[in-house]
N, C-alpha and C positions, 0 to 999 in steps of 0.2 A: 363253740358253745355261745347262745345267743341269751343277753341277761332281755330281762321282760323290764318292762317300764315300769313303771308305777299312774296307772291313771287317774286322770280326775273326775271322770265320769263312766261308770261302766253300765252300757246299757242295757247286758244281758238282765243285771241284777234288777236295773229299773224300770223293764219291761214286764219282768217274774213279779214285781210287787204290783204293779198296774193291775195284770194278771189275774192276781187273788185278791185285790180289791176288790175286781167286779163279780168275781166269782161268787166273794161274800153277801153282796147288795143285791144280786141276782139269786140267790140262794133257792127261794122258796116260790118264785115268779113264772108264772106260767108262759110260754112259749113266746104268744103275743105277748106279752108284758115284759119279757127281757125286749124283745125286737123292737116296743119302744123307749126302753130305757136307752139300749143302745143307739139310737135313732138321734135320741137326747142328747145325750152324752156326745156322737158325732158331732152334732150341730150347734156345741158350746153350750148346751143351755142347763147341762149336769156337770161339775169339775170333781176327778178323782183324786187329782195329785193332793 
């Protein structure tokens, strides 16, 4: 039997809140306008953390 660790960083979690962050900020945005939010956001010029 294998005990599990205890981590410091899980990034499944910190991906899933990334996730619905954007989901949320994106919510109401129309096709084009996610495509440059996320453009944005790529290119450092929006931070979600």
């Amino acid at each position: 039997m294998k005990s599990k660790k205890i981590k410091s960083f899980d990034a499944v979690a910190f991906f899933r809140a990334i996730k619905e962050k954007l989901a949320a900020k994106m919510e109401n945005m129309s096709l084009e306008q996610q495509k440059n939010f996320m453009r944005q956001v790529r290119e450092g010029k929006i931070k979600i953390a």
